[in-house]
N, C-alpha and C positions, 0 to 999 in steps of 0.2 A: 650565453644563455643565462647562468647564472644571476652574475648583477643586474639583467633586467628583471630576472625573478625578485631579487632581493630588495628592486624599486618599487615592482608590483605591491609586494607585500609588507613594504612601508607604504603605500598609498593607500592600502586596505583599512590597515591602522589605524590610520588618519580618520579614514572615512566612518571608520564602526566608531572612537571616542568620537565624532562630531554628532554620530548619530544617537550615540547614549545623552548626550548634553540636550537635544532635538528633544527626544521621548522625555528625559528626565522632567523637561521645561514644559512640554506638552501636558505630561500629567502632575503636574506638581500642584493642581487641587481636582479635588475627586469632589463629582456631583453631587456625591452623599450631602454635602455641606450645603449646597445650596437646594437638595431636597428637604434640606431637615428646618432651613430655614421656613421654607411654605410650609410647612408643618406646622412650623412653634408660632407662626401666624393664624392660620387657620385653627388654631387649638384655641389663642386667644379671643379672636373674634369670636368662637362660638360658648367659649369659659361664663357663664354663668354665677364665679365665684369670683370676687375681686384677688383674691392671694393668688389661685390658682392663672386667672389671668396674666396677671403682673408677673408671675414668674415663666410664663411661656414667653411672653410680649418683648423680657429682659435678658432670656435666652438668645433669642432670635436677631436682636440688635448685638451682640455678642457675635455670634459666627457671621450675619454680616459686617462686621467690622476685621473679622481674620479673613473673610474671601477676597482673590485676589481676580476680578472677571477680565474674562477672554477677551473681551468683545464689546463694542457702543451696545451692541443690544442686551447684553448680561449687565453690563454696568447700570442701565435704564433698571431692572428688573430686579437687580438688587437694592438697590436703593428707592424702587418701590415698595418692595415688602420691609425695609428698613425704617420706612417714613410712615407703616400700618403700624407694627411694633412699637413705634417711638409713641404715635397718635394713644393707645390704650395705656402705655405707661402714665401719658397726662392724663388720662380719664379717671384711671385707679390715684394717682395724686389727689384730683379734684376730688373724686368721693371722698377721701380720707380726711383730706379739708372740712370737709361738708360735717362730715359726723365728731368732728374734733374739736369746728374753729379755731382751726389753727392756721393762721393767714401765711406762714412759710410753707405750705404744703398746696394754698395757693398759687404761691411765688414758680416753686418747681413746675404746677398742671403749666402755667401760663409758659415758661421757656419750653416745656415739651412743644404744647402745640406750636410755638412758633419756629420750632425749630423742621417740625412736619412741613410748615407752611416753604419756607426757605428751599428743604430737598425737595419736594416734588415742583418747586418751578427751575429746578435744576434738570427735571427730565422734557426728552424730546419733544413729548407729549403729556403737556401736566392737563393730570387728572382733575375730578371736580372737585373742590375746595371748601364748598359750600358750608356742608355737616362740622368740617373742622373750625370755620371762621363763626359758626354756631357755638362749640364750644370755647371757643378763647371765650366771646362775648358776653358766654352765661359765667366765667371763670372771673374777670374783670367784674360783674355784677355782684358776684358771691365775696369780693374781696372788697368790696366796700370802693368801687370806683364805676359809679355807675355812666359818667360823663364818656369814658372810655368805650365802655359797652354800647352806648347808644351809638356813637360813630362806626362801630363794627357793624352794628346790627342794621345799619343805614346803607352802608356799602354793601357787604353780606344781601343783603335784598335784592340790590339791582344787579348782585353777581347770579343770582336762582334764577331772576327774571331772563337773562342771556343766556342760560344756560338749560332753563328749562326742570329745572330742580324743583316742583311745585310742593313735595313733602319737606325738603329742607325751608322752601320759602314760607309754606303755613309757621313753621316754627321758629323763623325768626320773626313774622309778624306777631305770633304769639307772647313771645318774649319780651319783644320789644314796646307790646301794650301792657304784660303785666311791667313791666321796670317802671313808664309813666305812671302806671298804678300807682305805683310804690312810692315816686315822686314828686304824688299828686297833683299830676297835669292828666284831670280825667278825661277831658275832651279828646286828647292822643291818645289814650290809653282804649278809648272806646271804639275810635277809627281801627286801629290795629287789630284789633282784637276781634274785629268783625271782618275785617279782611281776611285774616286766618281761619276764622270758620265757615267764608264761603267757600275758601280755597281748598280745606279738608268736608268738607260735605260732598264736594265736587270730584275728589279723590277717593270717596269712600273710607276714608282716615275715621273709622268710630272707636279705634282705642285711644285717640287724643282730642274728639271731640268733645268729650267730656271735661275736659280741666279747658278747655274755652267756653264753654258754657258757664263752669264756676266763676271764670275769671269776669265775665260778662256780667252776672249778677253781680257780684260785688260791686263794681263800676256803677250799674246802675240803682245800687241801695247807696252807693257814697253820695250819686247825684241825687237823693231824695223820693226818684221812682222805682216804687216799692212793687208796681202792678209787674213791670218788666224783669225786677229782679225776683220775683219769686217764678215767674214763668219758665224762666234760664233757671233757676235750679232747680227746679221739677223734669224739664226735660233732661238735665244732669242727673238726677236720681234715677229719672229710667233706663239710663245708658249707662251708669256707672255709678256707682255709690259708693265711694271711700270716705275716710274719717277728715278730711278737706273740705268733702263737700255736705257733710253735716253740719259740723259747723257752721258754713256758710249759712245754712238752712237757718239752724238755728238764731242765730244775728238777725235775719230777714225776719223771720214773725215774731220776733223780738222789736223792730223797726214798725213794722206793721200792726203792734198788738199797740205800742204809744199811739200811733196815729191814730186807731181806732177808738182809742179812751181819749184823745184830742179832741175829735168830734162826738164825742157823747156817745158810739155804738157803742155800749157796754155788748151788748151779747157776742157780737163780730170779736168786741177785742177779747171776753174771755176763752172764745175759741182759738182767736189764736195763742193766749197765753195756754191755754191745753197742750198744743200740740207744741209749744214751745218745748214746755217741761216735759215731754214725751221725748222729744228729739236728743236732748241734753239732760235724760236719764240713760239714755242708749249711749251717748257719748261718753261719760261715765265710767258707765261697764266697761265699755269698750278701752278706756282709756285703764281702769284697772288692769281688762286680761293681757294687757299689753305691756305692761308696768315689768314684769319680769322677761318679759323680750329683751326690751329694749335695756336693761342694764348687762341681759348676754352678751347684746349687739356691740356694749362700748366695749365687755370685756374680752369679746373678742377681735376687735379692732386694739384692742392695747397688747394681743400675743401678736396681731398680726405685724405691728410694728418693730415689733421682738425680731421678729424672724423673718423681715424682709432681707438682713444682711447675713443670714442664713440661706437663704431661697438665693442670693447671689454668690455667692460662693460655693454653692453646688452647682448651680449654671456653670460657674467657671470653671467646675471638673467635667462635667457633661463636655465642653465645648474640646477641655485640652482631651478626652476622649474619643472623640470624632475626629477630631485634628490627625490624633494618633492613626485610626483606622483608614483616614483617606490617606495618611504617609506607608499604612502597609500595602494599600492596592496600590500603589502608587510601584511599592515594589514588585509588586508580581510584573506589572505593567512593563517595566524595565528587565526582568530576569527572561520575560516572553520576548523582549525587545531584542536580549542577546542571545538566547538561541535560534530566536529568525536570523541576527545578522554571523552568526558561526555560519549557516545554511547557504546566506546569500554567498558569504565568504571562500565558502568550498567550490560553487560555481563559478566563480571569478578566477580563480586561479586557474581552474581548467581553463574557463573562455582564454585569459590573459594567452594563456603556455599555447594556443592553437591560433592565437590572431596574432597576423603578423602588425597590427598598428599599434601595435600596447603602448609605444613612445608618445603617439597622437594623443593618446586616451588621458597617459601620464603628464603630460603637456596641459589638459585643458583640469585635469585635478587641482593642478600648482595654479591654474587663471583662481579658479574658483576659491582655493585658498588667498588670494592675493584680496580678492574682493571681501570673503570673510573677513580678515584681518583688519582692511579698511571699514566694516562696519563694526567692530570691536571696536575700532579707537572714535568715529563718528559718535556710538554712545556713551564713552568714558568719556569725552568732551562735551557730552550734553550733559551727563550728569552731573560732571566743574560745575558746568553754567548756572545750570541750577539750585545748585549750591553756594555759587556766589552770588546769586538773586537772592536767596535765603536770608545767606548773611546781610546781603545789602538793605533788604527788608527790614532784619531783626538793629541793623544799626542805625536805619533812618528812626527808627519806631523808638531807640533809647537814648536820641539827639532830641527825636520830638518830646521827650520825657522831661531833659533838659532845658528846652526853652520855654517849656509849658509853668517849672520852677521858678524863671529866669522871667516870665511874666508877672509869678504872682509875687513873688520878694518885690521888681521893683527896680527901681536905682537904690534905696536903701535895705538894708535886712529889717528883718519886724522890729528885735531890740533896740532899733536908731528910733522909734516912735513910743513903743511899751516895752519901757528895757525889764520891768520883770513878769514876763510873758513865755510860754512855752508851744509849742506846735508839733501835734503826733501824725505824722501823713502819710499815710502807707495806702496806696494807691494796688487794686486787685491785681492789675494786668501793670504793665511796665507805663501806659499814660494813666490818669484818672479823669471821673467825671467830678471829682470831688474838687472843690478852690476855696481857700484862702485870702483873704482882702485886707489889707492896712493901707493907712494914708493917712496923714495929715492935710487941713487945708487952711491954714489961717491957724485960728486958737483952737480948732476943730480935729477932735483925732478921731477915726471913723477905723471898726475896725468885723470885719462880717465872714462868714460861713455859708459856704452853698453848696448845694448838690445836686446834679444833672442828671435828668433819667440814665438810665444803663449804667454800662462803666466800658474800661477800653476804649481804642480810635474813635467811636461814633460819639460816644460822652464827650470825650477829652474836645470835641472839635465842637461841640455843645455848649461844652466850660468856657472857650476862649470867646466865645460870641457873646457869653453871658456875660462873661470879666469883663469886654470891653465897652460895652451897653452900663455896666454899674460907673467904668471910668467915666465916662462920657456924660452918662448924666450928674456925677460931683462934680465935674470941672466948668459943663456950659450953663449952669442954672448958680444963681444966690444957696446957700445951704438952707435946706430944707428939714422937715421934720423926716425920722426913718421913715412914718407907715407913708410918705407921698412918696419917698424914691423907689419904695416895692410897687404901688400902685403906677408910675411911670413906666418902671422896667417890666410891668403884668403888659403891659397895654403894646413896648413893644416886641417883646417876645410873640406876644400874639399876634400882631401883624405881620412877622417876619416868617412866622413857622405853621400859623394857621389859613389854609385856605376854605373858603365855603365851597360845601357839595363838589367836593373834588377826593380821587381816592391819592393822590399827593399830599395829602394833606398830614405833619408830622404831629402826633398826638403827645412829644417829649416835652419836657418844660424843666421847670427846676426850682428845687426849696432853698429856701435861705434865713438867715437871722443878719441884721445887721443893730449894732449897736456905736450911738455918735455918744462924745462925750469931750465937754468943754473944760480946756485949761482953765483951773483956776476955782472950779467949781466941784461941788463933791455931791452931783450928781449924774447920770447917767440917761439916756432916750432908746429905747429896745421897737423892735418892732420884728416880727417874724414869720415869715410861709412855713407853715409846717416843720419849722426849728426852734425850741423853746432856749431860755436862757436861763442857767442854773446860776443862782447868788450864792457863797458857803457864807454865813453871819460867824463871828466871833461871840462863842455862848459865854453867859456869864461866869462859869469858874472855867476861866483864862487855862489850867493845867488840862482842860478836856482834851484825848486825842482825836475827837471829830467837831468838825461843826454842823450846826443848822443851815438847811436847804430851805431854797427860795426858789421857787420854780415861776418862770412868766411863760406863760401859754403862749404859743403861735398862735395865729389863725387858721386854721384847717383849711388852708387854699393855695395850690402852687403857683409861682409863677410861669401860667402860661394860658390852655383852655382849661375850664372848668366848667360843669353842669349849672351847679350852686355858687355865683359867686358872692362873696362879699367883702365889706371897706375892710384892709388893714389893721387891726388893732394896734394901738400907739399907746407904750407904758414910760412913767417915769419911776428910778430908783433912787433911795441916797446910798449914797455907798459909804463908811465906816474905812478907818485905819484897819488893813489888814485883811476888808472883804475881798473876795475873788469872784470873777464869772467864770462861766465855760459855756461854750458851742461850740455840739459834735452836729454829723451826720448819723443816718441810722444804719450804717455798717457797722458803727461798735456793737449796738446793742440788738443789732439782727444776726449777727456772730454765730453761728449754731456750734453747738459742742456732745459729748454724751450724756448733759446734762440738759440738751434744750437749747433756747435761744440767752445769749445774756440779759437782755433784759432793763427794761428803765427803774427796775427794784435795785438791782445788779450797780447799775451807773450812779443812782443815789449815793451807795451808800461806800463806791469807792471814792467820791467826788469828795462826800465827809470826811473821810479817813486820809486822804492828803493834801487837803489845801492847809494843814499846817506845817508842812515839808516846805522845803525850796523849789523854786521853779526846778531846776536840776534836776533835786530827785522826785520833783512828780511827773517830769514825762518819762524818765526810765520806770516810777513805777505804771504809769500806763501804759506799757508799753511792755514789759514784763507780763503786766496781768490779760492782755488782750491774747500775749504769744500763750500764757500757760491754758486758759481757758478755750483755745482755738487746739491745740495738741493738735491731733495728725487729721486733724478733718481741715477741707481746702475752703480758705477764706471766699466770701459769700457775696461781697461789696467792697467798694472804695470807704477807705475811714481817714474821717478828720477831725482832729479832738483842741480845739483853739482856749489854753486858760489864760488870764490876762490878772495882774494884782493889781489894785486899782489905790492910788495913794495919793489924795488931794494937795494942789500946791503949798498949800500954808500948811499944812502938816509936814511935807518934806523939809522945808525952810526950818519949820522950828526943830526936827529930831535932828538936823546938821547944825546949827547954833547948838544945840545942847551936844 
């Protein structure tokens, strides 16, 4: 009787720790946390104050990032309210942009929203999208890339139209006639814009009928009618009258008061000159009593950027707080777990001591445990697995790193073509979108900088398409002037990556500077997408520790789609014993640090300060000064910093004779 007791109550054992591991596992996150998350959403949605928003919105992405869900249908649901929280942190970015101009606070709005975009098509059921592909598009507008925006706001439309979204769809037809506005293509801007306000007339939309009305006169005071644009802002004044739509007002019988002294009505036109100066006495005032707002407004957008890294670091005690409290219910959870199983415990023995099949019983425990044990080891070898996908991952991804060098070197290193040359290439992620180009072809040394939207795998597979498009056009054509082989390679990047009225269609492309330069000659041919090329001159007292800068302007045009395009600008230099060039990327000087962004003030006048150093010591000191000025904040872009000494044949000749 004994040792079957003493099997009993080692099977007990077994069973109460299997079943502590059971509850422990079961409660090991407390709903608190995922209560607290709809909370800190629902606080931001209804926040009214940009700070206060942004720190609910930044909480909330916080504890869902420590929740660990149950279940497909907890995991949908967290990562809904995850992708609401993320959506207002880019909406408080963008405002702060807005009132700053400061286009890295653009840069930030635009990866939030896309990164909303990305998790909710990650859920079962993706939600409507609309209102957010609104905001990218007004965010890409406000950063000075309106070509981008118009393709959102093209898609964006036929997505409202599927889906039935007709408040989102007034506002991006809205939008999208003021941008034509803006880039004065009035005929679109006029279509649109009348779409939108049939569309909100027919919704009852009167707190945004009025900025289509303004928007609508204006269009038609640009096009000359003056009868249609004062009609639209009268009907705009009686619906709404903000300091927008004054102005406009004003402009209009401004417009109307010339035409009337055009045609000779003197009395028409000094009526409207009356009410002119009536409108823009009001505007005025107005602009006076506002005059002290609006320097509250900046100064309080300069504490709020104070104290955003404030607001986050108390999030982060709030959340290890919460954390705390669902790990104490979590104990109770378990202390109730063990005096149930004492209870059960005490019945078992009895039942056990009075049934004669206790063997049977203790027989199918030991199955149960056999199977256990086989699903312990099932998950420690899925875990391996996993972890050697991981690795396998992270080792393909620092081979493709490798071959990605191994493309742009070449068969020879840079030095075998400009032995005194230097290259600072620090790519964000382990590939870049960032490359590098030298070549020789003939007498011809061809030597360029480019950069590929993004950075990471999607860049880096960008760069190789680009790199091999620049090879291909030096090798199968006669040498060319620079600005024709940018205008070639615009032409096929665009057919390669640009579809018409398709939402496939990829909006990436890439800047570049190439610069050709003939043996023999002591000069140089520049031509550049949105990459300038810095000269450093040798100033006349030779003992100066800086030299003079030469800046050759890009053309403000990438190679790929663009709105506005135009030809290539094509420069020639002479180059001097002893000048330098440089082509970077704008990760150096988009850098951000506690001091701001570095800066093309910044890159000036370090450019000055070492091009009378050695190749040697000007990439470590580039290279130095990029790490101190970056400190503990995490690098922003792919950087590539190409300087090249440029020393004419007959002058090498004679300083080796002498």
């Amino acid at each position: 009787m004994y040792p079957e007791l003493r099997n009993i109550l080692t099977t007990i054992v077994y069973v109460f720790t299997f079943s502590l591991c059971v509850q422990a596992q079961k409660f090991s996150q407390s709903p608190d946390i995922y209560n607290s998350i709809v909370a800190n959403c629902d606080s931001a949605r209804h926040d009214t104050n940009a700070e206060s928003m942004y720190r609910h919105a930044h909480k909330a992405v916080m504890l869902a990032n420590s929740i660990k869900p149950r279940s497909a249908m907890e995991t949908d649901s967290v990562a809904f309210y995850k992708s609401e929280a993320l959506y207002y942190i880019g909406k408080y970015y963008k405002k702060i942009g807005q009132n700053t101009s400061n286009t890295n606070y653009f840069k930030l709005a635009k990866n939030y929203f896309n990164d909303v975009i990305r998790l909710r098509k990650t859920l079962s059921s993706v939600p409507d999208l609309t209102e957010v592909f609104n905001s990218l598009a007004s965010t890409y507008y406000l950063n000075n890339q309106p070509d981008s925006a118009v393709i959102i706001y093209k898609n964006n439309i036929d997505l409202c139209q599927k889906n039935g979204n007709m408040r989102s769809l007034a506002k991006a037809y809205h939008n999208l006639g003021r941008l034509y506005h803006q880039t004065e293509q009035t005929q679109l801007a006029e279509a649109n814009l009348l779409s939108a306000l049939r569309i909100r007339q027919m919704i009852g939309d009167r707190t945004n009928i009025a900025s289509t009305y303004v928007e609508l006169s204006d269009v038609y005071a640009t096009l000359g009618d003056l009868d249609k644009a004062n009609s639209y802002i009268l009907k705009a004044l009686q619906t709404s009258a903000d300091k927008h739509t004054y102005v406009t007002y004003a402009n209009i019988l401004h417009a109307s008061y010339l035409d009337s002294r055009k045609r000779m009505e003197t009395v028409q036109a000094l009526t409207y000159l009356e009410k002119e100066m009536s409108v823009r006495d009001s505007i005025a005032k107005h602009n006076s009593h506002n005059m002290v707002a609006e320097k509250e407004t900046r100064y309080q957008i300069q504490i709020t950027e104070s104290r955003i890294e404030a607001i986050e670091k108390q999030n982060e005690i709030d959340t290890l707080r919460q954390m705390q409290k669902a790990e104490n219910d979590n104990n109770y959870h378990v202390v109730a777990t063990i005096l149930l199983l004492i209870v059960v415990s005490g019945f078992a023995i009895y039942f056990f001591r009075q049934n004669s099949n206790n063997k049977k019983l203790v027989s199918n425990l030991q199955s149960q445990n056999k199977i256990i044990q086989r699903q312990s080891e099932e998950l420690s070898h899925q875990r391996d697995k996993l972890s050697e996908v991981y690795e396998s991952t992270h080792d393909s991804i620092r081979y493709a790193s490798k071959i990605q060098l191994k493309v742009m070197n070449g068969a020879n290193d840079i030095k075998d073509i400009f032995p005194l040359s230097f290259v600072f290439y620090k790519p964000k992620e382990i590939v870049s979108g960032d490359f590098y180009f030298v070549k020789q072809i003939g007498e011809y040394k061809i030597a360029a900088v480019a950069d590929c939207t993004g950075h990471g795998m999607p860049a880096a597979l960008l760069s190789i398409l680009c790199f091999n498009f620049l090879s291909e056009e030096l090798v199968s054509t006669p040498m060319r002037h620079a600005n024709e082989i940018l205008e070639s390679l615009r032409s096929r990047i665009k057919d390669t990556l640009y579809t018409k009225n398709s939402n496939d269609t990829v909006l990436d492309g890439c800047d570049m500077g190439i610069v050709i330069y003939k043996e023999g000659s002591a000069q140089i041919e520049y031509s550049g997408a949105n990459i300038d090329l810095y000269i450093t001159r040798q100033r006349r007292n030779e003992h100066s520790a800086e030299r003079d800068i030469e800046v050759l302007r890009a053309t403000h045009n990438p190679l790929g789609w663009f709105l506005k395009e135009q030809p290539f600008k094509l420069y020639t230099a002479n180059l001097n014993t002893g000048d330098e060039i440089y082509m970077l990327t704008d990760g150096y000087k988009d850098q951000m640090s506690k001091d701001g962004t570095f800066g093309v003030i910044r890159i000036k006048k370090l450019l000055s300060r070492i091009a009378n150093l050695t190749i040697n010591e000007q990439r470590r000191e580039v290279q130095s000064t990029f790490s101190a000025w970056m400190d503990t904040f995490e690098q922003v872009d792919d950087v590539t910093l190409l300087g090249i000494k440029f020393q004419p044949k007959k002058q090498k000749e004679e300083s080796q004779e002498a």
